[in-house]
MMTF fields as JSON, N, C-alpha, C and O atoms, coordinates in Angstrom:
{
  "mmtfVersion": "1.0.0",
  "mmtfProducer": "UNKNOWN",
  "numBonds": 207,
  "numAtoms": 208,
  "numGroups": 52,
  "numChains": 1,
  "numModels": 1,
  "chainsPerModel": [1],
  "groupsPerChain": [52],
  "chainIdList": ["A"],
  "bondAtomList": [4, 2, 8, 6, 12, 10, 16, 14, 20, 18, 24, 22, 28, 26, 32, 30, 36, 34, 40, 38, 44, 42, 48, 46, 52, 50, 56, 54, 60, 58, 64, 62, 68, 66, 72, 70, 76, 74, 80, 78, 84, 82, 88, 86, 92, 90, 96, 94, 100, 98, 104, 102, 108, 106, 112, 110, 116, 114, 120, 118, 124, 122, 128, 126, 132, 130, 136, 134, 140, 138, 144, 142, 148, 146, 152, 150, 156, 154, 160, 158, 164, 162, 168, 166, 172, 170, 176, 174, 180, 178, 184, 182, 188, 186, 192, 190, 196, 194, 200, 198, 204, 202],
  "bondOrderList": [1, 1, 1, 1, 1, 1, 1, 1, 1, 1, 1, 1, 1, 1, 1, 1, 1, 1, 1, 1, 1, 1, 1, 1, 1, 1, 1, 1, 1, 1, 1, 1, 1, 1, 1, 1, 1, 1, 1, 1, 1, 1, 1, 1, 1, 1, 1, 1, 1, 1, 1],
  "groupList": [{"groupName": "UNK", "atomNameList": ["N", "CA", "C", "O"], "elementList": ["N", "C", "C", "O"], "formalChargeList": [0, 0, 0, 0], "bondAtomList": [1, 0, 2, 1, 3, 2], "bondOrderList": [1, 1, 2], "singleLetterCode": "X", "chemCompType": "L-PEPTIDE LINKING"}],
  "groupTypeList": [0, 0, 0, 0, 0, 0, 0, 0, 0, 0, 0, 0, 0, 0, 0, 0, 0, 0, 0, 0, 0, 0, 0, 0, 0, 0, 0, 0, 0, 0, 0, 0, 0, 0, 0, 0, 0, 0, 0, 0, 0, 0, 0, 0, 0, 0, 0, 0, 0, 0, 0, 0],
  "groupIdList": [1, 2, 3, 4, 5, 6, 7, 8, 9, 10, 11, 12, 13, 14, 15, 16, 17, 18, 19, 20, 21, 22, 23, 24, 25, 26, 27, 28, 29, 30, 31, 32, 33, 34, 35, 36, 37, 38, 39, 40, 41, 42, 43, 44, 45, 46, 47, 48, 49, 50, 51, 52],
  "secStructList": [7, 7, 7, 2, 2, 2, 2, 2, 2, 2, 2, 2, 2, 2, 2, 6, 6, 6, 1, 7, 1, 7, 2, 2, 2, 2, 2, 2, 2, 2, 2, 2, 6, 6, 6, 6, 7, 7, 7, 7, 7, 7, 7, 7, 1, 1, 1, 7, 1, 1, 7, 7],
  "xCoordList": [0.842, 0.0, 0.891, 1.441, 1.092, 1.211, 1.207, 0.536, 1.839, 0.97, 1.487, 2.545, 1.22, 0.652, 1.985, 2.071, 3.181, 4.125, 4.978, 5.71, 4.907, 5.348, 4.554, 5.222, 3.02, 2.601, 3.089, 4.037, 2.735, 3.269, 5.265, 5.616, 5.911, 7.549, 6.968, 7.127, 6.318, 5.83, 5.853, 6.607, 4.679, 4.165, 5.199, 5.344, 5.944, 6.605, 7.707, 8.437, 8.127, 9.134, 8.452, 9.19, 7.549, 6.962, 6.599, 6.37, 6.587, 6.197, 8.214, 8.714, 8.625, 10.329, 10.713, 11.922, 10.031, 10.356, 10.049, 10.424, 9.265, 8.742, 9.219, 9.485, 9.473, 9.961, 11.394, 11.689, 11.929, 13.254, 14.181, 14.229, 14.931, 15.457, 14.663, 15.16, 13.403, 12.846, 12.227, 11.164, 12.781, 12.311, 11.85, 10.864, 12.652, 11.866, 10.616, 10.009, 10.057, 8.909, 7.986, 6.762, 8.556, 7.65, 6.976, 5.805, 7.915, 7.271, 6.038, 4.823, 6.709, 6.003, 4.655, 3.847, 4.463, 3.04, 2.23, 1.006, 2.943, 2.367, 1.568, 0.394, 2.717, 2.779, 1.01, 0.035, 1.254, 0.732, -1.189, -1.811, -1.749, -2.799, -3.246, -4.314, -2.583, -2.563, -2.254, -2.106, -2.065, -1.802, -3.042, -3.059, -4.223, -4.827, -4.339, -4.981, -3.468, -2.369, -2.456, -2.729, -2.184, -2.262, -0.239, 0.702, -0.49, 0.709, 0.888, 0.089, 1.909, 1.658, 3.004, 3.875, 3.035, 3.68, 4.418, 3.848, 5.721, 6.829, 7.967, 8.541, 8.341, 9.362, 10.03, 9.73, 10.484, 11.143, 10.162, 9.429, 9.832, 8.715, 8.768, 9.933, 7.943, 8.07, 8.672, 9.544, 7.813, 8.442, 7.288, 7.454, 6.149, 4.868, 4.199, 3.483, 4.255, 3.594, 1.735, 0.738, 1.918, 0.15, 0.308, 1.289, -1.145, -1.354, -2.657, -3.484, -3.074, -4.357, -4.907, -5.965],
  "yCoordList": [-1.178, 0.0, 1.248, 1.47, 1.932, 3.615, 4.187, 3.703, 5.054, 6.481, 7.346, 7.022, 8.618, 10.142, 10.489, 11.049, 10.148, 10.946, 9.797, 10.365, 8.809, 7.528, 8.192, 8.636, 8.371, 8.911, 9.943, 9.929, 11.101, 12.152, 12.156, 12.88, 11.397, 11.493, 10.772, 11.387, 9.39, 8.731, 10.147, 10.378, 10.999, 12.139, 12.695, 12.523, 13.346, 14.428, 13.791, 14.601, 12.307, 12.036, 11.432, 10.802, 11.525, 11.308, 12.83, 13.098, 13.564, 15.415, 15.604, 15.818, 15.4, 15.67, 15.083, 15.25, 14.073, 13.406, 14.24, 14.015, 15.395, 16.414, 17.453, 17.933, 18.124, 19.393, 18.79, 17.948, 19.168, 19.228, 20.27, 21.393, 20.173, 21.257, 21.875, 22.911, 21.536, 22.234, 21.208, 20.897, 21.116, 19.623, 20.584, 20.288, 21.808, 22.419, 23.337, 23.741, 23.776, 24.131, 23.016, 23.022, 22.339, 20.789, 20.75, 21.114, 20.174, 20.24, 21.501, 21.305, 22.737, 23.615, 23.058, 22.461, 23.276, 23.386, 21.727, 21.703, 20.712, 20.066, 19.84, 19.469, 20.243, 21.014, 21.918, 21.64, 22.763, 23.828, 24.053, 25.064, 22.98, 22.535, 21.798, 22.065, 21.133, 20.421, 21.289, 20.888, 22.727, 23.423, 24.615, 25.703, 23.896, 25.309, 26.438, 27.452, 26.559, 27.646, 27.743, 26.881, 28.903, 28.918, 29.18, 29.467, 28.799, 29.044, 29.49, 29.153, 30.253, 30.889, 30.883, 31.297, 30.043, 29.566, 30.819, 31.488, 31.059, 32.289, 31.64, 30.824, 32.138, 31.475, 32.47, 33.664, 32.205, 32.46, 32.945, 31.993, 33.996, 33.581, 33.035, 32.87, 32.591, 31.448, 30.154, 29.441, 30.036, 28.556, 27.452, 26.495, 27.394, 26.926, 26.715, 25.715, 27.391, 27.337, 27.599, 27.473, 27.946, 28.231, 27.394, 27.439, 26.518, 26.263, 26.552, 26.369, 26.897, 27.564, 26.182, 26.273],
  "zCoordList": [0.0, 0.0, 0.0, 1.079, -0.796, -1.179, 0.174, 1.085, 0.28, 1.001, 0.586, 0.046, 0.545, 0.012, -0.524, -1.617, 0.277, 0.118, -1.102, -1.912, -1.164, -2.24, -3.324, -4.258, -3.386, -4.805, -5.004, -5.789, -4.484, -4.466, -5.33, -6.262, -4.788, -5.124, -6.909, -7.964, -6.784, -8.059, -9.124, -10.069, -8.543, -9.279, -9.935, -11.145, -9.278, -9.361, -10.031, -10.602, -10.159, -10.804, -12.11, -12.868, -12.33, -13.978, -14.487, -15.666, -13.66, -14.338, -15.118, -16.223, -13.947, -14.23, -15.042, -15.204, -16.039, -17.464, -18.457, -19.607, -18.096, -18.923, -19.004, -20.106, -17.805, -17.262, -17.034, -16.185, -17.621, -17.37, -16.347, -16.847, -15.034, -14.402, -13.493, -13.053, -12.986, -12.393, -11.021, -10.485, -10.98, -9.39, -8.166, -7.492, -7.903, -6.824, -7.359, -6.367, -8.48, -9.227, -9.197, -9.323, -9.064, -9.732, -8.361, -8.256, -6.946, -5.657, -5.261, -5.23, -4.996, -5.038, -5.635, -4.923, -6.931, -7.524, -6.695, -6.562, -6.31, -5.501, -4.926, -4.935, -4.088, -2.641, -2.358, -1.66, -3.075, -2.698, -3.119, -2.795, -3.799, -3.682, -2.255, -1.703, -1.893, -0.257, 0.603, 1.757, 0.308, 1.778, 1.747, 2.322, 0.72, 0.383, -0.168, 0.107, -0.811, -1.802, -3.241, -4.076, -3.356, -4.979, -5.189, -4.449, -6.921, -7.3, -8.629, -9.503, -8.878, -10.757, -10.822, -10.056, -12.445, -13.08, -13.812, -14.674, -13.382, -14.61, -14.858, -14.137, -16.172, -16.523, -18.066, -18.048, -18.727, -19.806, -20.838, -21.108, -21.524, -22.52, -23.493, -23.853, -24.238, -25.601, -25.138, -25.634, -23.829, -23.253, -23.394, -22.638, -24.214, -23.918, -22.819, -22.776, -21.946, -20.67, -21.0, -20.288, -22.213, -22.145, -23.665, -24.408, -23.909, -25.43, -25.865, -24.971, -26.814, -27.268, -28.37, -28.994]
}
């Protein structure tokens, strides 16, 4: 049996197959749904952070 923090690492190490370089961004945005928090995403522009 799992618990929160095993999925959670699971999570965050299948996002980091995507996101490259960003492991403490990656936590954060987590993170921060479970603490009642918001979080906004900045970065470089022309990085696809938004797709239409």
């Amino acid at each position: 049996m799992a618990t929160a923090i095993d999925e959670l690492k699971r999570l965050s190490a299948n996002i980091e197959t995507v996101i490259v370089g960003k492991q403490t961004s990656i936590k954060l945005a987590l993170i921060s749904p479970l603490c009642r928090g918001q979080f906004l995403i900045e970065d470089v522009p022309d990085l696809g952070k938004t797709t239409y």
